[in-house]
C-alpha positions in Angstrom: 19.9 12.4 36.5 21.2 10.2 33.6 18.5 8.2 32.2 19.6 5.4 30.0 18.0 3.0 27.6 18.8 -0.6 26.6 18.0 -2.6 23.4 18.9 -4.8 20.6 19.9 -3.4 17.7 16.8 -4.4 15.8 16.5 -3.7 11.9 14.3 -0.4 10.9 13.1 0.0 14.4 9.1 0.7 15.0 8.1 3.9 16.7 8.5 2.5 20.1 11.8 1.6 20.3 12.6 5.1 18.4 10.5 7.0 21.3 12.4 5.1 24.0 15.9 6.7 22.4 14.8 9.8 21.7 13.9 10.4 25.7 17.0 8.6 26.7 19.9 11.1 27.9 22.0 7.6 26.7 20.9 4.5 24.5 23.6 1.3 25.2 23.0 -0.7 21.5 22.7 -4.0 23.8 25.0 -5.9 20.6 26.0 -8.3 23.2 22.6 -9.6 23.6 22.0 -12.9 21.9 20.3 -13.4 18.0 17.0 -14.6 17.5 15.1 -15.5 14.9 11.8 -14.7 15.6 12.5 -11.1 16.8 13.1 -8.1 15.3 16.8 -8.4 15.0 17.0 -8.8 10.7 13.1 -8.8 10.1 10.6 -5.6 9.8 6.8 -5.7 8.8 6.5 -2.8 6.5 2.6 -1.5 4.7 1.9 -3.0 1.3 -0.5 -1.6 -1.8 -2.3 -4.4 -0.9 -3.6 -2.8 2.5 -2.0 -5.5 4.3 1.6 -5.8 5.7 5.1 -7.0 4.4 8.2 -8.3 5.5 11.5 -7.3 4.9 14.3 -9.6 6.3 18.0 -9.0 5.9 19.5 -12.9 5.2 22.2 -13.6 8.0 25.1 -16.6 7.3 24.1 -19.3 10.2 26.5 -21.1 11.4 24.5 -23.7 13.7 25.5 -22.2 16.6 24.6 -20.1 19.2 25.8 -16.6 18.4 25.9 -12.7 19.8 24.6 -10.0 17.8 27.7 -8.4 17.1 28.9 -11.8 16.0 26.0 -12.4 13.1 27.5 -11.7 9.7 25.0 -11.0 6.7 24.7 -13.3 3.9 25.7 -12.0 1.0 24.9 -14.3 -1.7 21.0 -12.7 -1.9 20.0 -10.0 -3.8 17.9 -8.5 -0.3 18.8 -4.9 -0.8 17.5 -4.6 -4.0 14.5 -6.6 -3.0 14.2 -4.3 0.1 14.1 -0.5 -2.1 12.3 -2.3 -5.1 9.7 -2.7 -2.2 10.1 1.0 -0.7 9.7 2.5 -4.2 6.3 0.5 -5.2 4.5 0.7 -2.0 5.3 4.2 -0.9 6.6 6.1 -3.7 3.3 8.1 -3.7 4.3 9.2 -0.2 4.8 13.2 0.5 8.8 12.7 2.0 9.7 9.2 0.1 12.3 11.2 -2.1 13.9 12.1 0.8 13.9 9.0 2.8 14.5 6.9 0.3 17.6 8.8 -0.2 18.5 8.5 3.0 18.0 4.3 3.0 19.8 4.0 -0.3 23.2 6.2 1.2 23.1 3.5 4.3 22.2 0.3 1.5 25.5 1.3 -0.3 27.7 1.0 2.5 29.6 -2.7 2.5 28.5 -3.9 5.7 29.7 -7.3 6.5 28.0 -7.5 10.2 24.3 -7.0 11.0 24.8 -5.0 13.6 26.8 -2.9 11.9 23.6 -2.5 9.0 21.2 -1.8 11.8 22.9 0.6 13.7 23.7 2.8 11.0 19.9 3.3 9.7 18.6 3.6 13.2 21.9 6.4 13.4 20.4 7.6 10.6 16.8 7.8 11.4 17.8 9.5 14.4 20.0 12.3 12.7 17.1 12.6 10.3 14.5 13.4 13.1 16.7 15.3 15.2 17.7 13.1 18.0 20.7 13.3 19.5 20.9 10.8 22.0 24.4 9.1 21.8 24.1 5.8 21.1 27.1 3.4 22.8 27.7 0.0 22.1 27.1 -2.6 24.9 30.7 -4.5 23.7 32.8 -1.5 23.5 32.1 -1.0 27.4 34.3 -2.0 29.7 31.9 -3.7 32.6 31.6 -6.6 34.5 29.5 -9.4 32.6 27.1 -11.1 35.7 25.0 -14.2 34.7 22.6 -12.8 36.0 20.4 -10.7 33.1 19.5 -7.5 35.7 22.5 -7.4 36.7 24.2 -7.1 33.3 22.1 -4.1 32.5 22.6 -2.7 36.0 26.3 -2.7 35.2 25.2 -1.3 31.5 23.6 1.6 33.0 26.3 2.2 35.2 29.3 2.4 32.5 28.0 4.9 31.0 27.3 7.2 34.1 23.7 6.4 34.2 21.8 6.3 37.4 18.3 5.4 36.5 17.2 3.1 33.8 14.1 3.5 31.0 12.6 0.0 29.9 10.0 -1.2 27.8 9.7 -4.3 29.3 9.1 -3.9 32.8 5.1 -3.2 32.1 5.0 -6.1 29.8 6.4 -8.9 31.3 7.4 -10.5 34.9 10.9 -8.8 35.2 12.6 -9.3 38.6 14.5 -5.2 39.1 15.6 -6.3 42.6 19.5 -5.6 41.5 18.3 -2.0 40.5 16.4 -1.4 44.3 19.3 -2.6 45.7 21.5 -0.2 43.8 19.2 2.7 44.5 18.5 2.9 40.9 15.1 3.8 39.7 13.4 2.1 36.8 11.1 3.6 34.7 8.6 1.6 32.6 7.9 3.1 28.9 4.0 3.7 28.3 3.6 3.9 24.9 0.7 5.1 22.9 0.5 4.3 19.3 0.5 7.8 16.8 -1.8 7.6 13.9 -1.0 9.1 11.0 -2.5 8.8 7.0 -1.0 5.6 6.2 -1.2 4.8 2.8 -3.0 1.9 1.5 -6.4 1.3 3.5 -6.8 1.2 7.0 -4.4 2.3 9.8 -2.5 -0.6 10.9 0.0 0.2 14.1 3.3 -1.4 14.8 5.2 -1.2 11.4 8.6 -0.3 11.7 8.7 3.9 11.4 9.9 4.5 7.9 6.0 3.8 7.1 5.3 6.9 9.5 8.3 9.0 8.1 7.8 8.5 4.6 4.3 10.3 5.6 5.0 13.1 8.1 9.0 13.8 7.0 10.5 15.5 10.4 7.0 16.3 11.7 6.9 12.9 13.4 9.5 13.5 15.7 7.4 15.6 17.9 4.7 12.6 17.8 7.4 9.7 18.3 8.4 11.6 21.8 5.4 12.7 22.7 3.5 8.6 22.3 6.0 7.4 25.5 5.7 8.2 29.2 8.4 6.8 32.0 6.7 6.0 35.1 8.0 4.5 38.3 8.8 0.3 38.1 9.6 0.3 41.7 10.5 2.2 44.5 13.9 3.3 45.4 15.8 5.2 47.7 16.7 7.9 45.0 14.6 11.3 46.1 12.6 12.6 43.3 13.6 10.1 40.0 11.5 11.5 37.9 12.9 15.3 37.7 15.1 15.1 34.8 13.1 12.5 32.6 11.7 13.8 29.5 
């Protein structure tokens, strides 16, 4: 079985998203997906000396209109990146692996990346490489698949391009998500149960859902055996497929 995962290519993803890659056999970078604001798409919280949280926000160009991911072009005019390891450096320099991540951050910040998506996929590539995960990750607009209006459906035929024949989601435990396309197919869907790790965050009290340098810049490559072992895949709905949970990590 092929188990593949679906998402937005958010900026410095949290430990969720990260978990749901690692135990993918593929991850579809779903660039097609329309840009929002108020999601994770340019924006990150990260910990502060403060005790409290931060954001860091990569500025995109609008243009007033509606656009795709893959479409949204950073704006270039701000000063962000410096703003962004300024930020790194104060808050956790005192950090056990910040040399090293910081190192990392700073070889994808150099990069001239005209395109969002472009920014974001190359740190969470990065991440990934840096914690040993070697999911591939395939871009939703490079595949060649039939584009339903229907927003199952579109994933269905995701899944399917790149061989896959069950799908892992975090959002079928969280919200009302209709995977009758999927039941019809015969594939099975698999809901992500996440757990939060803790970890000794700097800077007062634990505070969960920052995006996972905050955990990295602690633990180093340690964290990747907590990052897959916070997610379980359980059964959505029932299918036809015998046994879909066999090859599932």
């Amino acid at each position: 079985m092929t188990a593949v995962s679906i998402h937005q290519p958010n900026f410095l993803p949290w430990t969720k998203l990260m978990a749901k890659i690692a135990l993918s056999d593929v991850h579809i970078v779903f660039d097609t997906a329309q840009y929002t604001r108020s999601e994770f798409h340019a924006r990150q919280r990260i910990k502060n000396q403060a005790g409290g949280t931060s954001w860091l926000s990569v500025p995109v160009a609008h243009t007033g209109e509606r656009q795709r991911l893959r479409d949204v072009r950073i704006d270039q005019r701000q000063q962000w990146k410096r703003r962004h390891l300024k930020h790194l450096t104060i808050h956790y320099g005192c950090t056990p692996h910040f040399d090293e991540l910081y190192a990392l951050v700073l070889e994808v910040y150099r990069r001239d990346h005209d395109h969002l998506v472009d920014h974001n996929l190359d740190l969470t590539t990065a991440l990934c490489a840096y914690l040993g995960f070697d999911t591939p990750l395939v871009l939703a607009s490079e595949l060649d698949v039939p584009v339903p209006d229907n927003r199952q459906e579109r994933l269905l035929e995701l899944v399917r391009g790149v061989g896959g024949d069950a799908h892992l989601t975090s959002s079928g435990s969280t919200y009302q998500v209709d995977w009758s396309p999927f039941r019809r197919a015969g594939v099975p869907v698999l809901d992500q149960h996440f757990e939060h790790p803790v970890y000794a965050q700097p800077h007062g009290e634990f505070v969960p859902g920052l995006g996972v340098l905050d955990m990295l810049f602690v633990e180093g490559p340690s964290a990747a055996e907590k990052i897959r072992a916070s997610s379980r895949f359980r059964l959505s709905e029932p299918t036809t497929v015998a046994n879909p949970l066999r090859s599932v990590r």
